[in-house]
C-alpha positions in Angstrom: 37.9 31.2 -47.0 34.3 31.2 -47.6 31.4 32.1 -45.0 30.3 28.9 -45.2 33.7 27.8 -44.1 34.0 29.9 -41.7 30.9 28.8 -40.1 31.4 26.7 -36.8 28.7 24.7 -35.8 26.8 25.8 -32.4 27.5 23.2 -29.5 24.6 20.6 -29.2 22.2 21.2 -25.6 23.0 19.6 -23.0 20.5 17.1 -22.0 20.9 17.5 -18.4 19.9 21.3 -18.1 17.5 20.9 -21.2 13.5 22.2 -20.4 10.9 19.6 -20.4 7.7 20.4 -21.6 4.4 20.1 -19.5 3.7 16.8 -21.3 7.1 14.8 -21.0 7.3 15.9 -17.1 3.1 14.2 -16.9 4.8 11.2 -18.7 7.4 10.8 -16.4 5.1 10.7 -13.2 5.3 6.9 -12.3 1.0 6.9 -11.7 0.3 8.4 -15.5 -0.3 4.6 -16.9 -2.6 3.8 -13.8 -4.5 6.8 -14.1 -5.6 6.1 -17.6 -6.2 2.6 -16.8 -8.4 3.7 -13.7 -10.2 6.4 -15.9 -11.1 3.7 -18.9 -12.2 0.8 -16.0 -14.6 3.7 -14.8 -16.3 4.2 -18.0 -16.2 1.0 -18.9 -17.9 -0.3 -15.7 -20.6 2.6 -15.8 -21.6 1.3 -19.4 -22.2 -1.4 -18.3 -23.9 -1.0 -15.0 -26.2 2.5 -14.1 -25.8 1.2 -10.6 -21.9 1.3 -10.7 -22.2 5.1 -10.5 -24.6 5.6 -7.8 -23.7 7.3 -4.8 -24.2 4.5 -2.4 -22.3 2.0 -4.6 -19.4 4.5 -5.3 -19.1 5.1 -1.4 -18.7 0.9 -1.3 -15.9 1.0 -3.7 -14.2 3.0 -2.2 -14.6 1.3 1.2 -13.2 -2.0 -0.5 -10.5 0.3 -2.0 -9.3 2.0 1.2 -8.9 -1.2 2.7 -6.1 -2.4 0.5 -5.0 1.0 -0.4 -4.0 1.7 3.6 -1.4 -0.9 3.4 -0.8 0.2 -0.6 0.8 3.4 1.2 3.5 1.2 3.3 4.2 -1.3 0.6 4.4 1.4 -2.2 7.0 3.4 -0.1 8.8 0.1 0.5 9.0 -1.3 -3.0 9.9 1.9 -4.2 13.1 1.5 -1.4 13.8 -1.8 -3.5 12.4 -4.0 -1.1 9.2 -5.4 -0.3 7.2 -7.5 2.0 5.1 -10.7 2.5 4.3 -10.9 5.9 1.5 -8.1 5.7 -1.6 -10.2 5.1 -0.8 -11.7 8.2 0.4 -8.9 10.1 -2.5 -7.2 10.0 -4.4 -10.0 11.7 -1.6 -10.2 14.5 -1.8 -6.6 15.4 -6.0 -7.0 15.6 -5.3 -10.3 17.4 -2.9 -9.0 20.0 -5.2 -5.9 20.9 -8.4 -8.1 21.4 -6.6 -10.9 23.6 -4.6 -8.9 25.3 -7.5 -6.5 26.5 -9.9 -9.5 26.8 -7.6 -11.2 29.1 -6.1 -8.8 31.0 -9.5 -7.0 31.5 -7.6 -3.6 30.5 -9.3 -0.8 28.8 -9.6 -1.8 24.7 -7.0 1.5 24.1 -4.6 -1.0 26.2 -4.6 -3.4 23.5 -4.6 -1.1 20.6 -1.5 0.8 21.7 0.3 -2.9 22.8 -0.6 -3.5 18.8 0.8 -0.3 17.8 4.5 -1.4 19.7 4.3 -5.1 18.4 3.1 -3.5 14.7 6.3 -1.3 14.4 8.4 -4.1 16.4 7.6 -6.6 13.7 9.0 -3.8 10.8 11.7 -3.8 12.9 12.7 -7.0 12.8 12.0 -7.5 9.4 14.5 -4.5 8.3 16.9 -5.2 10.9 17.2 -8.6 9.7 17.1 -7.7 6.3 20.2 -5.2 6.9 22.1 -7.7 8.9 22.0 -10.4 7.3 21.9 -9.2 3.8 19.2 -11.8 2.6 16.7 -10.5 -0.2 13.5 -9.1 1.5 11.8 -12.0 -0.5 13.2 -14.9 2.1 13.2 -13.0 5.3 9.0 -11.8 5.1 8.6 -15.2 3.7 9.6 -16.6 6.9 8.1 -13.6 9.2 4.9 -14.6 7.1 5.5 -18.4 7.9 5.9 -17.8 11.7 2.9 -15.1 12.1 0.6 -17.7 10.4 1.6 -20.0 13.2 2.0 -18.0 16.3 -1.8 -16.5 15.4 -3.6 -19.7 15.2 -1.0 -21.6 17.7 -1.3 -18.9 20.2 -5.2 -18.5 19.6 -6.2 -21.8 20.1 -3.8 -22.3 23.1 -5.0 -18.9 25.2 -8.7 -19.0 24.0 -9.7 -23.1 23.0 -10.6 -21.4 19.1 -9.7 -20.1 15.9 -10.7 -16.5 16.8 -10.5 -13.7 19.4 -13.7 -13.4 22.2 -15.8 -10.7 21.7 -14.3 -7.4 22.9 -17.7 -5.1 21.9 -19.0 -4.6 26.0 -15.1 -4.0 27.4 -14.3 -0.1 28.4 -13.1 2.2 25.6 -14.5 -0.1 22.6 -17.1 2.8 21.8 -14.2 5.4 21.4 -11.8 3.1 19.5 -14.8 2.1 16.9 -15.3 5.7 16.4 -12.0 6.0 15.3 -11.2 3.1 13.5 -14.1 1.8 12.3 -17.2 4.4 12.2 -18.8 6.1 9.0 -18.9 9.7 8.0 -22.8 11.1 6.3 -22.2 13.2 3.1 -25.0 13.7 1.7 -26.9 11.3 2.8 -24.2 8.6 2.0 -22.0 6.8 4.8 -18.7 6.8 3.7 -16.5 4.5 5.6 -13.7 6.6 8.0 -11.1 4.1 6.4 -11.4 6.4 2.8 -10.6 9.1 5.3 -7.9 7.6 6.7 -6.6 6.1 3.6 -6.5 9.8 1.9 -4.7 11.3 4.3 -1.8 8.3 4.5 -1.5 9.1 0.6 -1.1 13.0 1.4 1.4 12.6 4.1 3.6 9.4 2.1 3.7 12.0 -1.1 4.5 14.9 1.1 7.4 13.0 2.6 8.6 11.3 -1.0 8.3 15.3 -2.8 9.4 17.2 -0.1 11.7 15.9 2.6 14.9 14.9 2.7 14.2 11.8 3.7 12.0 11.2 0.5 15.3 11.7 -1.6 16.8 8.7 0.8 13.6 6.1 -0.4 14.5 7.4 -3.9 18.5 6.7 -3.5 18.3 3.4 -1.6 15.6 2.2 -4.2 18.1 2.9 -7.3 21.7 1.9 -6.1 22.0 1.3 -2.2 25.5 1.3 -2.9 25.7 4.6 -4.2 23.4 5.9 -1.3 25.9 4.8 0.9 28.6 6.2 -0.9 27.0 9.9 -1.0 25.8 9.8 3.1 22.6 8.6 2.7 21.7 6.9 6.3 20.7 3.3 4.2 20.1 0.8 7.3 17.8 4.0 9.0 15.4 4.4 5.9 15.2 0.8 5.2 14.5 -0.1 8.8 12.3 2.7 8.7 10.1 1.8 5.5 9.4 -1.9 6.9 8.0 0.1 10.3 6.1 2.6 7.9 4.6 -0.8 6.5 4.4 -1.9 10.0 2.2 1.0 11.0 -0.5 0.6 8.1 -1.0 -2.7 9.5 -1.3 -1.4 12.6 -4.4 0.7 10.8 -6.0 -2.0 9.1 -5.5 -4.4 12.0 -7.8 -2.1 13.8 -10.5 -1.0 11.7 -11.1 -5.2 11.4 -10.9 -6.0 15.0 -13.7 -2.6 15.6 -15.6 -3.2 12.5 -16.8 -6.9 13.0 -16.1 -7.2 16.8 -13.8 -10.5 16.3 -10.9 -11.8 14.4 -10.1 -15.2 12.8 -6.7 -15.6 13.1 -6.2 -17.9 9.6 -7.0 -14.8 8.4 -4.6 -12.8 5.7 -2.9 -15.3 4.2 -3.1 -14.1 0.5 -3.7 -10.4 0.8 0.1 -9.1 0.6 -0.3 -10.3 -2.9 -3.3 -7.9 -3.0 -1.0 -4.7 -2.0 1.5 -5.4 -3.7 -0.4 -5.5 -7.1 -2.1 -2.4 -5.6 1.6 -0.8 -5.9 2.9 -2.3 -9.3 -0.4 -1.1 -11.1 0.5 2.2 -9.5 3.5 2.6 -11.2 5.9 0.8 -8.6 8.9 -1.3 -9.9 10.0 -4.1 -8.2 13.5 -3.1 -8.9 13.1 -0.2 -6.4 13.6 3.9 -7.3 10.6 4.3 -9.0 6.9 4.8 -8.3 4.6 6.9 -6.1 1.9 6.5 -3.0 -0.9 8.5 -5.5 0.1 5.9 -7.9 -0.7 3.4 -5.2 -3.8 4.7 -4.4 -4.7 4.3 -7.4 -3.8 0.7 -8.4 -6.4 0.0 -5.1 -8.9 2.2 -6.2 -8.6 0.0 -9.8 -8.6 -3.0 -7.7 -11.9 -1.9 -5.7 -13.6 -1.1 -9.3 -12.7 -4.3 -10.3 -14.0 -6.4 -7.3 -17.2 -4.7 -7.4 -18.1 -3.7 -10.8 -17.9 -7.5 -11.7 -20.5 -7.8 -9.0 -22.9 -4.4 -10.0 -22.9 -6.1 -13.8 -23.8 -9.2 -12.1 -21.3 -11.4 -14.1 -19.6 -14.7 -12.8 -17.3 -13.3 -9.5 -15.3 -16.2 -10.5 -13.6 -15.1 -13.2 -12.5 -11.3 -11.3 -8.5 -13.1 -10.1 -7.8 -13.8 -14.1 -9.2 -10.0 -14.3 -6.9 -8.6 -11.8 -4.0 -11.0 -13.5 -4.3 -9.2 -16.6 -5.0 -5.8 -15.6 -1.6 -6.2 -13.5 0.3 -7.5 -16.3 -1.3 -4.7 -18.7 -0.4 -2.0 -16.1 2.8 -3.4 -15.6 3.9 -3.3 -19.5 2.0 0.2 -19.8 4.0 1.6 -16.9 7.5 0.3 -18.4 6.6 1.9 -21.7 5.5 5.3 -20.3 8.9 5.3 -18.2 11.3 3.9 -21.5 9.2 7.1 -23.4 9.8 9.1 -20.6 13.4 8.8 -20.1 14.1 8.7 -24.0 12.4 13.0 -24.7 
């Protein structure tokens, strides 16, 4: 018997405990497809426009970003849970609608209202999860409806408490000062006032990415998001975390409800309708599936911070504003067939 015969051939790795390289574990971040997208809008916009650059006009995009990247946080860690949500237009203007009426009316302190908000925020991402669980409907028909019924109940109830389409003027009651400060005030650095919403919206991305690496409860969102079935199967508390991702949702709204009601002093309560479509593309350009299990708040973030770019760099190269919805069409069908090509890649090294 010859050497050669004698020769057995060496087992092949197994793919399961085989190293990654730096390279194929950056490919497999859900947010790699955005960030290149966000990176070559950048340039491209600065090309284009010297003013797009400048600090005053970088400090405005990212005051139009942080204002869809806020609720970008919720829905991100929602659609990555495999559901998602259409009543948050809408339920942004109820929670800035119920703190202004509510402390117009009952001549409370403004912190009155904004903590009643808070309670009928979360209570409304309650009901949406809880119905969602109970029934078993897809989260498409039961936020349709909740979006149906808040459009109602905010111009019903607003025209039968207060005769109009929006809330009274709130800016002389006690506590308005305080609550402005925090919701809706501006930050100097370096000479440039930088909205406290960026702020905010920063520090929503750092907590959702701590809790999605590094808790427990981040490996739940994962496990519901992929098989719900399977979650269950393994322990994985599935009705808490998805009741728990609509309130998470519930709470940005909450946010945003209140930096509108502080920042312009009134609300119109037709407001909204339209802008869940806004977070949500803020979320699939950010590497979020709508099949659940996949995606990232950073990758959020910046899908809103593209979307801000977008909105405004049309503006600073002073071309037709008309034509920036078949501009945010494309980008989010680009950065949706970019960010299931990256993943395909990614799972195939």
């Amino acid at each position: 018997m010859t050497m050669t015969q004698t020769k057995t051939k060496s087992p092949a790795p197994d793919e399961r405990v085989a190293k990654r390289s730096p390279f194929q574990k950056l490919l497999g971040r859900p947010e790699v497809g955005a960030l290149v997208g966000a990176i070559v809008l950048f340039i491209f916009f600065a090309a284009v426009s010297p003013t797009f650059t400048q600090p005053s006009a970088l400090a405005t995009i990212l005051y139009g970003s942080s204002t869809i990247g806020i609720m970008a946080v919720g829905v991100s860690l929602l659609m990555i849970g495999g559901e998602f949500d259409l009543s948050t237009g809408v339920a942004v203007i109820s929670s800035a609608l119920t703190a202004s009426m509510f402390s117009w009316y009952f001549s409370t302190n403004v912190w009155v209202g904004v903590l009643l908000a808070l309670v009928v925020s979360l209570g409304i991402g309650y009901i949406n999860g809880w119905i969602l669980m109970k029934t078993k409907l897809p989260s498409f028909i039961v936020t349709l409806a909740t979006f149906l019924m808040l459009t109602g109940l905010n111009l019903g109830l607003t025209r039968l408490i207060g005769g109009s389409v929006s809330s009274p003027s709130i800016s002389n009651m006690d506590g308005f000062a305080s609550a402005r400060a925090v919701f809706a005030s501006s930050v100097s650095i370096g000479g440039v006032d930088v909205k406290i919403t960026v702020f905010i919206w920063i520090a929503l991305v750092a907590v959702a990415t701590w809790v999605l690496m590094r808790t427990r409860v981040g490996n739940w969102i994962f496990a519901v998001g992929g098989d719900e079935n399977a979650a269950r199967a393994v322990g994985v508390p599935v009705k808490a975390t998805k009741i728990g991702l609509f309130m998470g949702v519930g709470f940005c709204g909450w946010i945003l409800g209140m930096h509108n009601l502080f920042a312009f002093d009134t609300v119109q309560s037709g407001e909204g309708v339209g802008n869940e479509f806004l977070y949500i593309i803020a979320a699939v350009i950010g590497g979020c599936l709508l099949t659940g299990g996949y995606g990232s708040a950073i990758g959020g973030a910046i899908g809103a911070f593209i979307f801000g770019m977008a909105n405004k760099g049309i503006v600073y190269a002073q071309w037709n504003p008309d034509w920036f919805k078949f501009f945010l069409g494309l980008m989010l069908l680009l950065a949706t067939i970019v960010n299931l090509i990256v993943k395909r890649r990614a799972e195939l090294k």
